[in-house]
C-alpha positions in Angstrom: -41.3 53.1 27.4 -43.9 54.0 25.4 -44.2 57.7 26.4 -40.6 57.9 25.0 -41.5 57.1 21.9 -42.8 60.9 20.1 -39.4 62.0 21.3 -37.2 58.8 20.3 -38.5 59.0 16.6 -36.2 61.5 16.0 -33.5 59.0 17.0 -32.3 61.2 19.5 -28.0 60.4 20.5 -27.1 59.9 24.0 -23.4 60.2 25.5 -23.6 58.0 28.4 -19.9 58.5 30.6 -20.3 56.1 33.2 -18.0 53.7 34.6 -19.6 51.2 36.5 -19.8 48.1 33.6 -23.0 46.5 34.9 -25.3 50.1 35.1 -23.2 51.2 31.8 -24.3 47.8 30.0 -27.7 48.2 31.6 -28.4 52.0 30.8 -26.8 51.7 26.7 -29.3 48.3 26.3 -32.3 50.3 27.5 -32.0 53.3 26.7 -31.1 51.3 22.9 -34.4 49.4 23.6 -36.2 52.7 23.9 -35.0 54.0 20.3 -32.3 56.2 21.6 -28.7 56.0 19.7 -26.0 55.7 22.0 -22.7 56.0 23.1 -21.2 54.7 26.3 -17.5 55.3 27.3 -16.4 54.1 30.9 -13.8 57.0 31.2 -14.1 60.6 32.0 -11.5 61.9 30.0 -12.7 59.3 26.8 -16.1 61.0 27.7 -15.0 64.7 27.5 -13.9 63.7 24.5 -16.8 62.2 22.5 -18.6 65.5 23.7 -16.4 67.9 22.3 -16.3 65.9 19.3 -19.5 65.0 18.2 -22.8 66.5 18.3 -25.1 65.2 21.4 -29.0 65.6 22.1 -27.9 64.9 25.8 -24.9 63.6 28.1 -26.1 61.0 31.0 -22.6 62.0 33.3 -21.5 60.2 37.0 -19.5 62.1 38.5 -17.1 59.8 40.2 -15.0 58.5 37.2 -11.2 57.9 36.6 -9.2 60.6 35.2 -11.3 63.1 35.4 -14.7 63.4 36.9 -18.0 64.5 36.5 -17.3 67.8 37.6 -14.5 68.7 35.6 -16.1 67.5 32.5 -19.2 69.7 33.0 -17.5 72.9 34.0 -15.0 72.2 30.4 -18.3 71.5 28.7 -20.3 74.8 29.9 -17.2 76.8 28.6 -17.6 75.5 25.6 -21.1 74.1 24.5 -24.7 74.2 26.1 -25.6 70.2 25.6 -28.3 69.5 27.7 -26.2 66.9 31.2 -27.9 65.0 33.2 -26.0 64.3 36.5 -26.6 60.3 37.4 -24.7 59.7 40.5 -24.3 57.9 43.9 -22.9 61.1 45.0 -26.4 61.6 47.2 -25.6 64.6 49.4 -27.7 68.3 49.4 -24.4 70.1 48.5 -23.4 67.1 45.7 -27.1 67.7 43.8 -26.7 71.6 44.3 -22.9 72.1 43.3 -23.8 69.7 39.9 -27.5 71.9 39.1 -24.9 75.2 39.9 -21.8 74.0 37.6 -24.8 73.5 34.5 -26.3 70.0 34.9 -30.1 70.5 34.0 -31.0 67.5 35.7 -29.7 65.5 38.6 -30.8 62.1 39.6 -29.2 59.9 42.4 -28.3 55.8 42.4 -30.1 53.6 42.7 -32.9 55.2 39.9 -36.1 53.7 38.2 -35.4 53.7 34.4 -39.0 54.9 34.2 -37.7 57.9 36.1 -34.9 58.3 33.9 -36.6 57.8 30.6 -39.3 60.6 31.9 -36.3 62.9 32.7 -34.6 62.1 29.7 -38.0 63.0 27.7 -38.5 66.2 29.6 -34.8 67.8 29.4 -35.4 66.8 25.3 -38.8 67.8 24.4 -38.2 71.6 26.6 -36.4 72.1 23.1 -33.0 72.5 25.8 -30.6 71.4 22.6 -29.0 74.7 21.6 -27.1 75.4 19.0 -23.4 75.5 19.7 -20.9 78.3 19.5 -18.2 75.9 18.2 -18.2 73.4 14.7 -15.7 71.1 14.3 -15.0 68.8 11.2 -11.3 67.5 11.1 -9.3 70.2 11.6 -11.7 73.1 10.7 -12.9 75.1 13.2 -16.1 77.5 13.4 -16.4 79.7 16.0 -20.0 81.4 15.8 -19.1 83.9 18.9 -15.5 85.8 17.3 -17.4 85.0 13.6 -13.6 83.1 13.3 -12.6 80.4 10.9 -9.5 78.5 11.1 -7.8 75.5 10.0 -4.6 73.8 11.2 -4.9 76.9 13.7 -4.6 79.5 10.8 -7.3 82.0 10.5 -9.3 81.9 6.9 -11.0 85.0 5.9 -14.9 84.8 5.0 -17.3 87.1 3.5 -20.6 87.2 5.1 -21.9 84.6 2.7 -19.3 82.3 2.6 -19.1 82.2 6.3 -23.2 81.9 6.6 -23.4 78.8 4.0 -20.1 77.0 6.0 -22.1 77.5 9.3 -25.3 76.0 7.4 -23.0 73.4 5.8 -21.3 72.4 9.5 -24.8 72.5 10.9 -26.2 70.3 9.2 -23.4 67.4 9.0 -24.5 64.6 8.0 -27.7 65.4 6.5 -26.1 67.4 3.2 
């Protein structure tokens, strides 16, 4: 727990989409315990969500969930955004581990785990610097899109000058710190 610590200063926030109540309860208490913020949803489509929503240092994913599974959130994810997913999974097979490390996951670790093992994982993934800035900000119904240099709100495209369109990426950046 303690070699967590440098990296857990930094109160570093965890999407945790896993469905089985016991592990769920068990992973959001101590990974809590070990200074991480977190957010656990049993459901995968609840989970695609909160990811596409928020801003996330790293998603712990299963991949067997209800509605839609591990899978399908990562491949919607990697479309989208480059958060740093950790597959965490009973699904044990060669082609299970390779088909999540090919869809994206950077890390793949089977059930049943040591937390230790986790935590370390966790710690590497984080401190290789893998958080990336994304190409999308969202804040109600304002959307930046850093790739097509786009701005639109309620779907309608707003028209930037360089400036304006620099200090809204700064602004959207860094919500809430300004």
């Amino acid at each position: 727990e303690g070699a967590c610590k440098s990296v857990a200063d930094k109160t570093m926030h965890i999407l945790l989409i896993e469905d089985d109540t016991k592990t769920g309860e068990y992973l959001k208490k101590g990974l809590g315990e070990s200074g991480y913020k977190v957010d656990w949803t049993q459901h995968g489509a609840d989970g695609l969500h909160l990811a596409l929503e928020n801003r996330y240092d790293l998603i712990v994913l299963d991949v067997m969930l209800p509605g839609i599974d591990g899978w399908q959130i990562i491949e919607v994810l990697r479309a989208r955004q480059d958060v740093p997913v950790l597959f965490l999974t009973a699904r044990d097979q060669l082609q299970d581990r390779i088909r999540g490390l090919e869809l994206g996951a950077d890390d793949y670790l089977v059930k049943p785990f040591s937390f230790t093992e986790l935590l370390l994982r966790i710690r590497t993934i984080l401190r290789r610097g893998v958080v990336r800035e994304a190409d999308h900000f969202h804040l109600a119904d304002l959307e930046l899109d850093l790739l097509r240099r786009r701005v639109t709100r309620q779907q309608q495209v707003i028209v930037l000058t360089n400036k304006e369109f620099a200090l809204l990426h700064l602004l959207l950046r860094r919500e809430g710190d300004v």
